[in-house]
SERO-4910 file (N, C-alpha, C, O; in steps of 0.05 Angstrom, whole numbers):
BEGIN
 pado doro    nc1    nc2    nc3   cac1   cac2   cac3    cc1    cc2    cc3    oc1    oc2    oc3
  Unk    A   -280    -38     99   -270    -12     92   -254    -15     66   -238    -33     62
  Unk    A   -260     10     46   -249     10     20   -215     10     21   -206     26     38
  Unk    A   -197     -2      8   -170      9     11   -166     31     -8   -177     35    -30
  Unk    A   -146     46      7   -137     75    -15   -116     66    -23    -99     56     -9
  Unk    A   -116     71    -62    -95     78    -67   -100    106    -75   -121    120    -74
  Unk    A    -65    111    -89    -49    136    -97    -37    130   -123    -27    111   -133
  Unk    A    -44    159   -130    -23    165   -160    -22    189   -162    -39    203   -152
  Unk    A      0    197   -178     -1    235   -175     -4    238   -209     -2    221   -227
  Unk    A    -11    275   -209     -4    282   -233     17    301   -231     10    322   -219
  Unk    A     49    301   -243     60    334   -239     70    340   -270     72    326   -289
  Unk    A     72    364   -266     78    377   -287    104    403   -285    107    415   -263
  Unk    A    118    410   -303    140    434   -292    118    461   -308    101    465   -325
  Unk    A    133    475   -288    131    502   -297    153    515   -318    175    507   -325
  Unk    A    141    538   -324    170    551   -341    194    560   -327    216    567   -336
  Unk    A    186    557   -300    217    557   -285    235    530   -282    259    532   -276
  Unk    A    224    509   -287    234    483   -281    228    475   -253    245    463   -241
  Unk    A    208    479   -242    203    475   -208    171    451   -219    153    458   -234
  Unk    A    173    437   -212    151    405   -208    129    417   -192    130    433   -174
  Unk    A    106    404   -203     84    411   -179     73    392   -182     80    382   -204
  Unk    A     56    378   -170     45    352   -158     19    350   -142     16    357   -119
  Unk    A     -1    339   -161    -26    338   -148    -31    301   -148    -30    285   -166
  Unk    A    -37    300   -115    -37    274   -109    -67    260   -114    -85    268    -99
  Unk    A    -73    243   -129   -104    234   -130    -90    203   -116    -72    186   -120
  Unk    A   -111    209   -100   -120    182    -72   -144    179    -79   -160    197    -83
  Unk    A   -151    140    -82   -175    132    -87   -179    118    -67   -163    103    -56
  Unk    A   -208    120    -60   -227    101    -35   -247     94    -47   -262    113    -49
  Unk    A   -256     75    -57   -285     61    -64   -284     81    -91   -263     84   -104
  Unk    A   -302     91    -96   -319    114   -126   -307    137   -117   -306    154   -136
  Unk    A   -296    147    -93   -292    178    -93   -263    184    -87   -248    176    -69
  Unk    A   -259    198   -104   -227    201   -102   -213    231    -88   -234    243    -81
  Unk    A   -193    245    -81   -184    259    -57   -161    272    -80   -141    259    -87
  Unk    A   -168    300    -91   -146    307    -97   -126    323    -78   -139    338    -65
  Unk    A   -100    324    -73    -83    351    -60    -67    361    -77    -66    351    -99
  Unk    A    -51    381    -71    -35    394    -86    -12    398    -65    -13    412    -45
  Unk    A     10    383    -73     35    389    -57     48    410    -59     70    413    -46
  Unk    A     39    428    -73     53    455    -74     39    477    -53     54    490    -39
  Unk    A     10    479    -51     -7    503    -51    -34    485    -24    -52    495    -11
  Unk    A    -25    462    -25    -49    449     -8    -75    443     -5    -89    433     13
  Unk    A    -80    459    -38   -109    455    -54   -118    431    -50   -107    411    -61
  Unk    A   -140    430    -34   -157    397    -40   -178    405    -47   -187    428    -44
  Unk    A   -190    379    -64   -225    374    -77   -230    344    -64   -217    328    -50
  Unk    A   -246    345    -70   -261    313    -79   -273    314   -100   -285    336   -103
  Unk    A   -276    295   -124   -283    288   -144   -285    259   -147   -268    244   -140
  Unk    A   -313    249   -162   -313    229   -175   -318    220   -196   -330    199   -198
  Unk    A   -309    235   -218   -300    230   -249   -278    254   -247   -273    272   -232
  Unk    A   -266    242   -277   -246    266   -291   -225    267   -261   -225    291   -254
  Unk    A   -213    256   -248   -195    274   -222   -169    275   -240   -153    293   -236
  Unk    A   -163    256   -258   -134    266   -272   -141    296   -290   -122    312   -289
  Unk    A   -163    303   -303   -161    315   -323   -168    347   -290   -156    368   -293
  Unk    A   -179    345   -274   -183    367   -252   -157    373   -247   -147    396   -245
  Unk    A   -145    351   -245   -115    361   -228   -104    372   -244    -96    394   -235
  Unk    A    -96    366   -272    -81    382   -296    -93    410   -296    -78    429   -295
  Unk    A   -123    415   -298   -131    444   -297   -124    453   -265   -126    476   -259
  Unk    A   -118    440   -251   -111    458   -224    -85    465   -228    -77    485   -217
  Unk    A    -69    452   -241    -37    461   -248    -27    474   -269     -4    480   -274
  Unk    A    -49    479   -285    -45    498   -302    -55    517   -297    -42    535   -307
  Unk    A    -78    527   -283    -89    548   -273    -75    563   -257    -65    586   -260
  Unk    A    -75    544   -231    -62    554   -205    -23    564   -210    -14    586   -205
  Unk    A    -14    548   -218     17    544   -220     34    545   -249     58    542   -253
  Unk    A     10    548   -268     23    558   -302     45    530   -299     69    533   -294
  Unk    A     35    506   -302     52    488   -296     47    463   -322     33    444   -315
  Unk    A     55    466   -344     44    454   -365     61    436   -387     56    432   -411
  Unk    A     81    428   -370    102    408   -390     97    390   -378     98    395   -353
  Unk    A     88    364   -386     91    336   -384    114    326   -376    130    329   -395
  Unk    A    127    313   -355    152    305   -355    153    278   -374    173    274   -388
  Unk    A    128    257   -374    128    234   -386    124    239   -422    123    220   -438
  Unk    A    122    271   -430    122    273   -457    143    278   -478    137    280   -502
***
C-alpha cells in the first residue's frame, strides 16, 4: 500500500480570515479538501493550481501568505 503524504495551499481573504485546501497524495492520485467549506475532488495533475482556483472562486481568497 501507497503511503500518503500532505501539503496544503491557503490563502487570506480581504477580510484577513485563512482558508486551506489540503492536497493528500497516494501513489498518482491525489485528494483535495477544503478546511473551510469541505469541498473535495480528486485530481491527478495540476492539484496545487485546482486548489488556488477553488479559493479564489469559492472564498475570494487571493493573498499569498508566502508572497
Amino acid at each position: 500500500m501507497p503511503s500518503m503524504t500532505t501539503s496544503k495551499v491557503s490563502r487570506w481573504d480581504q477580510h484577513g480570515r485563512e482558508h486551506v485546501v489540503r492536497v493528500a497524495k497516494s501513489g498518482m492520485q491525489r485528494q483535495l479538501t477544503c478546511d473551510t467549506c469541505g469541498w473535495r475532488r480528486g485530481t491527478q495533475f495540476l492539484p496545487w493550481l485546482k486548489a488556488e482556483e477553488h479559493l479564489t472562486e469559492a472564498h475570494q481568497a487571493t493573498v499569498d501568505p508566502t508572497a
